[in-house]
Backbone atoms as SQL, in Angstrom:
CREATE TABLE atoms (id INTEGER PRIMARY KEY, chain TEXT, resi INTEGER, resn TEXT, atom TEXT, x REAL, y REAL, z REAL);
INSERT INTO atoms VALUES
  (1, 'A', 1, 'UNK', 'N', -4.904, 22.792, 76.465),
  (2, 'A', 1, 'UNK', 'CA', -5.116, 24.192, 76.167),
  (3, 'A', 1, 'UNK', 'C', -6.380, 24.432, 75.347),
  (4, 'A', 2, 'UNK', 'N', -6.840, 23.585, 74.904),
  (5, 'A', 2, 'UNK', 'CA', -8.290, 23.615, 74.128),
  (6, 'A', 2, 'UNK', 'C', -9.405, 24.374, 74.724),
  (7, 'A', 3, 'UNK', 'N', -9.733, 23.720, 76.258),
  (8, 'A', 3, 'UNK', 'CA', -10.805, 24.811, 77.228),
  (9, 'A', 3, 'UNK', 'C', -10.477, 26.040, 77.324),
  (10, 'A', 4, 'UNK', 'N', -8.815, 26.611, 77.647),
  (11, 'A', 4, 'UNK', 'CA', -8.742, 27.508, 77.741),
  (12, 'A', 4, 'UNK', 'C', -7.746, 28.266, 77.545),
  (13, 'A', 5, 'UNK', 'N', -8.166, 29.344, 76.153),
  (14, 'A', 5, 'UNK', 'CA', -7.464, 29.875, 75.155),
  (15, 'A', 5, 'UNK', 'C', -6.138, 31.008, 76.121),
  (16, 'A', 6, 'UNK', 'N', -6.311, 30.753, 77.699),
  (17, 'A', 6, 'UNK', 'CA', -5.309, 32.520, 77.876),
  (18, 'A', 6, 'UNK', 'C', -4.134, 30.690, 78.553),
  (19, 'A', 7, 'UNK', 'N', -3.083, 31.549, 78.050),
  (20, 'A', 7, 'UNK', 'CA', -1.772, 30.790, 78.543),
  (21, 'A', 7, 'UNK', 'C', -0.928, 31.895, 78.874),
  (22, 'A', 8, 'UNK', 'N', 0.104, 31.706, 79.773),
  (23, 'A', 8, 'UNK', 'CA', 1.092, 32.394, 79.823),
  (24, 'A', 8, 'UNK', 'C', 2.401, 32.046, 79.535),
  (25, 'A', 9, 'UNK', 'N', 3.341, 32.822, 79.523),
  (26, 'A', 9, 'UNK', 'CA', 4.878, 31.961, 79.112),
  (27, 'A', 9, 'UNK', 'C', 5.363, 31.425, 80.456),
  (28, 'A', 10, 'UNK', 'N', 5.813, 30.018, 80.267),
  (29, 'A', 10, 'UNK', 'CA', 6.615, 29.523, 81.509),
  (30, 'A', 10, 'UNK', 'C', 8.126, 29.496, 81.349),
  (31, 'A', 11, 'UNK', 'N', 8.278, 29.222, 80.725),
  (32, 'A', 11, 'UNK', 'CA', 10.260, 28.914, 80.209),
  (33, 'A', 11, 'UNK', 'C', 10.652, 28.419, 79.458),
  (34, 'A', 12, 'UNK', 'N', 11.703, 28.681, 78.515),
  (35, 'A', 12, 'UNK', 'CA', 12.475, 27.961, 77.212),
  (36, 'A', 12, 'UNK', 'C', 12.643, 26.572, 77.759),
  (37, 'A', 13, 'UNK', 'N', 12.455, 25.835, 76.446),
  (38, 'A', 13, 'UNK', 'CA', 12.731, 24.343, 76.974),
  (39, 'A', 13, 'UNK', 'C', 14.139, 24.315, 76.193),
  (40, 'A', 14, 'UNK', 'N', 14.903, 22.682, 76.342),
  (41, 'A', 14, 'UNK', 'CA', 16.123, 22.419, 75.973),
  (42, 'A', 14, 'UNK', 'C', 16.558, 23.006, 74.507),
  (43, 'A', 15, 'UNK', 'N', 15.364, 23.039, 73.725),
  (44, 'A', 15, 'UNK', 'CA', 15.246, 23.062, 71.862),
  (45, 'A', 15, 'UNK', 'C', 15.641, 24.286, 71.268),
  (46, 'A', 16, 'UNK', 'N', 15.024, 25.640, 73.327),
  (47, 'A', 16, 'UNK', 'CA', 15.653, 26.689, 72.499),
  (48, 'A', 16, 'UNK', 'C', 13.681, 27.323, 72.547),
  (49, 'A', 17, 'UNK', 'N', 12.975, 26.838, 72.593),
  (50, 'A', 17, 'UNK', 'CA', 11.600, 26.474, 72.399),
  (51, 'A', 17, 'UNK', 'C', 10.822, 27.571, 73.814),
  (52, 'A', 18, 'UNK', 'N', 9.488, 28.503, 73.405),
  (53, 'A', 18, 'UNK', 'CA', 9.174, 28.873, 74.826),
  (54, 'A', 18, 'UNK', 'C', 8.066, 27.774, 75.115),
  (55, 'A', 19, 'UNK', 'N', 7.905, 27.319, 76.359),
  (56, 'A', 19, 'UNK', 'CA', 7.155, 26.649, 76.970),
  (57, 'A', 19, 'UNK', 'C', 5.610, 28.081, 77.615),
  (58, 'A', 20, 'UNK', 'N', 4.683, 27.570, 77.551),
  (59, 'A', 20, 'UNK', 'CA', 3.848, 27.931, 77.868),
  (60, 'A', 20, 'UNK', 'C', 2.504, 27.143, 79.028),
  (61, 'A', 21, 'UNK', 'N', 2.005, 27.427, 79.757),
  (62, 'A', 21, 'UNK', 'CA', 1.336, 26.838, 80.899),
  (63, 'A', 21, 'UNK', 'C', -0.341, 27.760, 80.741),
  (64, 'A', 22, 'UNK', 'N', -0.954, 26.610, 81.173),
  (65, 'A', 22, 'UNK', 'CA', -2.561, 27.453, 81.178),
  (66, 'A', 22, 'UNK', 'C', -3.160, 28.493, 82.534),
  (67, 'A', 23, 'UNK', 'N', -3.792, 29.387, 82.352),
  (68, 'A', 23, 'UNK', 'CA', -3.786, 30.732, 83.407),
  (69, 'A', 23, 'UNK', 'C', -4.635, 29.449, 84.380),
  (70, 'A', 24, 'UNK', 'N', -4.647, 29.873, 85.840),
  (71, 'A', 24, 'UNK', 'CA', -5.679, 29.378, 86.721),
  (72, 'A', 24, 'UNK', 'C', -7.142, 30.159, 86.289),
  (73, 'A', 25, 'UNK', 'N', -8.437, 29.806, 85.799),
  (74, 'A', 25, 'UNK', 'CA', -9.576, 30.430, 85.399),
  (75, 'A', 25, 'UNK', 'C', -10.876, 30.497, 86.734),
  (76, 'A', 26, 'UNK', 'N', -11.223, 30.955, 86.842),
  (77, 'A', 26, 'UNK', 'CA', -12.001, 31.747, 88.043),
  (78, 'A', 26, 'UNK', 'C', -13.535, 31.929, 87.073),
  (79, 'A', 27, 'UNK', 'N', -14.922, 31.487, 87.604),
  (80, 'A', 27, 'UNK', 'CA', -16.099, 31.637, 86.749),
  (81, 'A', 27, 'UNK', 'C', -16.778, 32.972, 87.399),
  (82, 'A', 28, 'UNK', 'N', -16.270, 33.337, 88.424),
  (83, 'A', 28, 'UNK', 'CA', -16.719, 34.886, 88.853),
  (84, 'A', 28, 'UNK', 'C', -15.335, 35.597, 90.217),
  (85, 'A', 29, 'UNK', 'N', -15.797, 36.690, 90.026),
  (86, 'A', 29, 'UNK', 'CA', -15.236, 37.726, 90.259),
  (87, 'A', 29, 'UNK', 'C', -14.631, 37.570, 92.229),
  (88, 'A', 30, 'UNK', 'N', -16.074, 36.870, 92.595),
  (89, 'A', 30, 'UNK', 'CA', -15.664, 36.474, 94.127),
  (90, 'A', 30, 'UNK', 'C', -14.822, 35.866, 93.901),
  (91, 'A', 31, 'UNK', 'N', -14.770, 34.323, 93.682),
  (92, 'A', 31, 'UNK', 'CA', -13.798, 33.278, 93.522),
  (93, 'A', 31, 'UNK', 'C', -12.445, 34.003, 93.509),
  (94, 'A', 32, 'UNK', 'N', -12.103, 34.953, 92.082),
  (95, 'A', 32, 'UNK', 'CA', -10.803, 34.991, 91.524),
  (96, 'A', 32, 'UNK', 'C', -10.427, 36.200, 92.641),
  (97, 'A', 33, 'UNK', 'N', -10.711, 36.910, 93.534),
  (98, 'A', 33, 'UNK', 'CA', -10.539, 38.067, 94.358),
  (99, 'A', 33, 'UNK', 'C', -9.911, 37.208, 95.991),
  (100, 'A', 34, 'UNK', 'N', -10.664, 36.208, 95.748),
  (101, 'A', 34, 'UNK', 'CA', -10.349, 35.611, 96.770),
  (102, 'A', 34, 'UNK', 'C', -9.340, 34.569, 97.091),
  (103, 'A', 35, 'UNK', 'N', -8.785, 34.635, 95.928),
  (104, 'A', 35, 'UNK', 'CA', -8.041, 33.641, 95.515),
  (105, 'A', 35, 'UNK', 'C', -6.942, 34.664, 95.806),
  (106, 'A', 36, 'UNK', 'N', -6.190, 35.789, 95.210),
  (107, 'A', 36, 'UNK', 'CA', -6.125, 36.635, 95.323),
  (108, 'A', 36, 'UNK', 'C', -5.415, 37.372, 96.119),
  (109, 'A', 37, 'UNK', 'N', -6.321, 37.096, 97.603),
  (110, 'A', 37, 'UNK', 'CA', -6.017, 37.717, 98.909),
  (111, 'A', 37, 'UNK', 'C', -5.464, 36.692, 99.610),
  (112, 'A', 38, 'UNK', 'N', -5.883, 35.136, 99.222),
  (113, 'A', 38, 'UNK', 'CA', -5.511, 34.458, 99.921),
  (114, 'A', 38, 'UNK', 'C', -3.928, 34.182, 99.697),
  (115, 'A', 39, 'UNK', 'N', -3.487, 34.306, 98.434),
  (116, 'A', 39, 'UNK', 'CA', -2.064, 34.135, 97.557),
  (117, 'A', 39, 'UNK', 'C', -1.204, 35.537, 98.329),
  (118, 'A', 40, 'UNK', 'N', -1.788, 36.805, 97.921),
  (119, 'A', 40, 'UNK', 'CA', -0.976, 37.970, 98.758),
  (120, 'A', 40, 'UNK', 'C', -0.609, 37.766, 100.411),
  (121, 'A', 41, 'UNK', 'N', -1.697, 37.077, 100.918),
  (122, 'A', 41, 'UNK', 'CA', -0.980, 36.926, 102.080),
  (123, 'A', 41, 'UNK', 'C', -0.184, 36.043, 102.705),
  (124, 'A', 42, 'UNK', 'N', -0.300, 34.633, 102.087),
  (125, 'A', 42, 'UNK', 'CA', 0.485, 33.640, 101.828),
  (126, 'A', 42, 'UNK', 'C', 1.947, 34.135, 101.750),
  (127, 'A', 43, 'UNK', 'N', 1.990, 34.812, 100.251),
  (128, 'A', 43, 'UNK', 'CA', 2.954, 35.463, 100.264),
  (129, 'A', 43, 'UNK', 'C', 3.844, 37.155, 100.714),
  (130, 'A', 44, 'UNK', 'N', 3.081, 37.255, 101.596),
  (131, 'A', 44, 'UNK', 'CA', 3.921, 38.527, 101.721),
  (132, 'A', 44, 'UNK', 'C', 4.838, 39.413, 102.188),
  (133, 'A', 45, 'UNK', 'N', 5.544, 38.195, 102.521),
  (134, 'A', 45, 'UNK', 'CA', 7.032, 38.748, 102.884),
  (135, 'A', 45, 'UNK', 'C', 8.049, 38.689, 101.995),
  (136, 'A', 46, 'UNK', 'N', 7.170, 38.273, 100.580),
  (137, 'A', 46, 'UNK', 'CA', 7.908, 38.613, 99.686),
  (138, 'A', 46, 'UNK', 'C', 7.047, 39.480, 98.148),
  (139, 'A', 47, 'UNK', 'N', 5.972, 40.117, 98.650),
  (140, 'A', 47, 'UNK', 'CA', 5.607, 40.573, 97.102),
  (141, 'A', 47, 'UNK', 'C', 6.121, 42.102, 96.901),
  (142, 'A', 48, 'UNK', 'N', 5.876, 41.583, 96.112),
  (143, 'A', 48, 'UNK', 'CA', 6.612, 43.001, 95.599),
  (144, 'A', 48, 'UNK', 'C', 5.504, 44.166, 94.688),
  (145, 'A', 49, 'UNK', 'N', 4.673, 43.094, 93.682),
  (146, 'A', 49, 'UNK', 'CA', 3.564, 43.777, 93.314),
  (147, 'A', 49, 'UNK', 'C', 2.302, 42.743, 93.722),
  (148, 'A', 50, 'UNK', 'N', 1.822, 43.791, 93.941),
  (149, 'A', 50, 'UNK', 'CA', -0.042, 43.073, 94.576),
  (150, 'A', 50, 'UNK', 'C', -0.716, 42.093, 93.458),
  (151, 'A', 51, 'UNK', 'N', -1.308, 40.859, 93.911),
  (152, 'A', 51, 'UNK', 'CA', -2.290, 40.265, 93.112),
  (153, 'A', 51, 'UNK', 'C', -3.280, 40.374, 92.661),
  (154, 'A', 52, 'UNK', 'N', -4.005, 40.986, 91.828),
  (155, 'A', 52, 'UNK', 'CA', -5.188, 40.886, 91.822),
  (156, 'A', 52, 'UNK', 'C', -6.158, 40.796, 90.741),
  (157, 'A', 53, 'UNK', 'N', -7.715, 40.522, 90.606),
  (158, 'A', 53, 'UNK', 'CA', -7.968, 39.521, 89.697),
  (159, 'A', 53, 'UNK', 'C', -9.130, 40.701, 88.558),
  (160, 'A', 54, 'UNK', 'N', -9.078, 39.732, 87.551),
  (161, 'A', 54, 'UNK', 'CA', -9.255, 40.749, 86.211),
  (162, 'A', 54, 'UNK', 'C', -10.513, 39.948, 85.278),
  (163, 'A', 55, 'UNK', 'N', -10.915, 40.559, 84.200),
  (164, 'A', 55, 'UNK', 'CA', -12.001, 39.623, 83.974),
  (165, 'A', 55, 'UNK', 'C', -11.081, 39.734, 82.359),
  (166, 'A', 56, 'UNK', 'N', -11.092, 38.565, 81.866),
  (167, 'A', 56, 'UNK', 'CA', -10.077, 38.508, 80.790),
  (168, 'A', 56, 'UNK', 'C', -11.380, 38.753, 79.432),
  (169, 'A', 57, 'UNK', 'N', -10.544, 39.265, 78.273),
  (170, 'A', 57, 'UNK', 'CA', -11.352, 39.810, 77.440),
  (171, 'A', 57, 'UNK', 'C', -11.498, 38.327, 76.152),
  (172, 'A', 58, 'UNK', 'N', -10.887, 37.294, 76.541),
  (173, 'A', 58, 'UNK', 'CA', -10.592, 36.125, 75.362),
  (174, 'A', 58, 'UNK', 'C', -11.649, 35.552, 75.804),
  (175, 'A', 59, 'UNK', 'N', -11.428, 34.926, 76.798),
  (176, 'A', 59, 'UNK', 'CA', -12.528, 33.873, 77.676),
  (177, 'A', 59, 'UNK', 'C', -13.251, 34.165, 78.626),
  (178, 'A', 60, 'UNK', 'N', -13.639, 35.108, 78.720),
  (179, 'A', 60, 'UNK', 'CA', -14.695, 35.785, 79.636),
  (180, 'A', 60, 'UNK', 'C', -14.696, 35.760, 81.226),
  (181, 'A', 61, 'UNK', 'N', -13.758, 34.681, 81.450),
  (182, 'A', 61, 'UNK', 'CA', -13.798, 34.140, 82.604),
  (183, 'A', 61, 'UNK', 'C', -12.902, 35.282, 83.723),
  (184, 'A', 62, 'UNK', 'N', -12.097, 34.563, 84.694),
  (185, 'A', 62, 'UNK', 'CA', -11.726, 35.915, 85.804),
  (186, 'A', 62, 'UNK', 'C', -10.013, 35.297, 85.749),
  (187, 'A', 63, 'UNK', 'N', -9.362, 36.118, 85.848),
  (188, 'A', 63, 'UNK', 'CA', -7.620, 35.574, 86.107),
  (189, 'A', 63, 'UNK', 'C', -7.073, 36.460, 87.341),
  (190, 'A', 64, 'UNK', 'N', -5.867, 35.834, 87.331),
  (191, 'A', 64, 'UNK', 'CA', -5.268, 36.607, 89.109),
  (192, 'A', 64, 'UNK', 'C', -3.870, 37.231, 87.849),
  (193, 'A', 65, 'UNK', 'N', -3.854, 38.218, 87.919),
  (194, 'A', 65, 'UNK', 'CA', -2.408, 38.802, 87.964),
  (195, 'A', 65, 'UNK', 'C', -1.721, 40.008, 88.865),
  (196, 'A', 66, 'UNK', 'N', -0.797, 40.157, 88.190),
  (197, 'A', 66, 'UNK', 'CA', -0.356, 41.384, 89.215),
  (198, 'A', 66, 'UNK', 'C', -0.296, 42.662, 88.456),
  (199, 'A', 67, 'UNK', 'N', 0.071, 43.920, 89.214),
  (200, 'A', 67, 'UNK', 'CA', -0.311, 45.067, 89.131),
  (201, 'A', 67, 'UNK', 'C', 1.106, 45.354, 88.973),
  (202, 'A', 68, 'UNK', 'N', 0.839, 46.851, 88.439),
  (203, 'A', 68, 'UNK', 'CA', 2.287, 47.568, 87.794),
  (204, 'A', 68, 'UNK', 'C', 2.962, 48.080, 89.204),
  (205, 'A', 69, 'UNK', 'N', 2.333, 48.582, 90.069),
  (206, 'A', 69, 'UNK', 'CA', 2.587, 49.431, 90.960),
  (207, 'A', 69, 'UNK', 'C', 3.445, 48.803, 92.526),
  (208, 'A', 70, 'UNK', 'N', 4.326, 49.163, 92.758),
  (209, 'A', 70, 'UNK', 'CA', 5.310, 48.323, 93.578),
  (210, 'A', 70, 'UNK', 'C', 4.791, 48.708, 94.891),
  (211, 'A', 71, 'UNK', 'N', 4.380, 47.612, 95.767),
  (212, 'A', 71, 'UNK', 'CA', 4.235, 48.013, 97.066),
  (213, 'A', 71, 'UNK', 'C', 5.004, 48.513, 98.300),
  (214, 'A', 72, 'UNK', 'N', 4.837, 49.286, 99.253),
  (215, 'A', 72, 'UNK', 'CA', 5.474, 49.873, 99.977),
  (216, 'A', 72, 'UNK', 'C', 5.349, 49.072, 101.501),
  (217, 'A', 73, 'UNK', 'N', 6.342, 49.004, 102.199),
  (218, 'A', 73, 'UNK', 'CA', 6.136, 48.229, 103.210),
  (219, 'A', 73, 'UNK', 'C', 4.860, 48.737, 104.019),
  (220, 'A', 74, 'UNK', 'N', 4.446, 49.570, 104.361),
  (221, 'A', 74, 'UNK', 'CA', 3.322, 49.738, 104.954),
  (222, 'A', 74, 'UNK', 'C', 2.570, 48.683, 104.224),
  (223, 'A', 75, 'UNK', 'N', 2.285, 48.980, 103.152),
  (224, 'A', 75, 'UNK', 'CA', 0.692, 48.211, 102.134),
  (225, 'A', 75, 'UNK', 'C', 1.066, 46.559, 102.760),
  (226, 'A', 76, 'UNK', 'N', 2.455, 46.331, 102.823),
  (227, 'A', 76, 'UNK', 'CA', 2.373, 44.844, 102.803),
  (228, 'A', 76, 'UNK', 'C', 2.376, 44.266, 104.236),
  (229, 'A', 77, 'UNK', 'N', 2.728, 45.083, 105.324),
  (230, 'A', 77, 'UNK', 'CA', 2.040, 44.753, 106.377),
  (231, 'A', 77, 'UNK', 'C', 0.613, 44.648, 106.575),
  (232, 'A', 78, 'UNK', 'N', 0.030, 46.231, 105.810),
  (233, 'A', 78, 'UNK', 'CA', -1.582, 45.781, 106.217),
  (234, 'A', 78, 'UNK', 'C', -2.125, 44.380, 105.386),
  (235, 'A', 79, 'UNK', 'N', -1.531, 43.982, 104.180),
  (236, 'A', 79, 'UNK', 'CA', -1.847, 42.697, 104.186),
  (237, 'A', 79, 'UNK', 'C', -1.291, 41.383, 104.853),
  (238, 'A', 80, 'UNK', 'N', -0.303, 41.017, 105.217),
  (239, 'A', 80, 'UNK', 'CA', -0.341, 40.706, 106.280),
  (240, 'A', 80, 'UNK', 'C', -0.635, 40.221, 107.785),
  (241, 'A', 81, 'UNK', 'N', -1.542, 41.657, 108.010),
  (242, 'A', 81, 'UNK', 'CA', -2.637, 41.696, 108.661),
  (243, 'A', 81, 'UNK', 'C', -3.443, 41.595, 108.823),
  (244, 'A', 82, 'UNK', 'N', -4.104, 41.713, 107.506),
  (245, 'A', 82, 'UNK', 'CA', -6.084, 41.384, 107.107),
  (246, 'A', 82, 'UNK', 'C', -6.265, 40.362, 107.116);
């Protein structure tokens, strides 16, 4: 975790303890977008909210998360499709 300060929570360990894991980091904006589209469509017969990538304010670098906004089956066919 030293290179890179953004972690997210992964799961309580046995102790009671949260476990934490390091974000995937992206050095520009293509990369992490594309990463992105390739993950949404991979997955999308099951998303529920869209992926997509952000430029983080700690480490300057680019991260993939998801969005507040719940997709509608239309949206997730056209990805799907693209």
């Amino acid at each position: 975790m030293k290179d890179n300060p953004c972690v997210k929570f992964a799961y309580i360990d046995t102790d009671g303890q949260p476990v934490y894991k390091n974000k995937l980091c992206f050095d520009t904006d293509v990369e992490a977008i594309a990463y992105a589209k390739k993950m949404n469509k991979l997955n999308a017969d099951r998303l529920i909210r869209k992926l997509v990538a952000y430029k983080c304010p700690k480490c300057l670098k680019w991260h993939v998360g998801r969005t507040y906004a719940t997709l509608s089956d239309k949206e997730r066919e056209k990805i799907k499709n693209d």
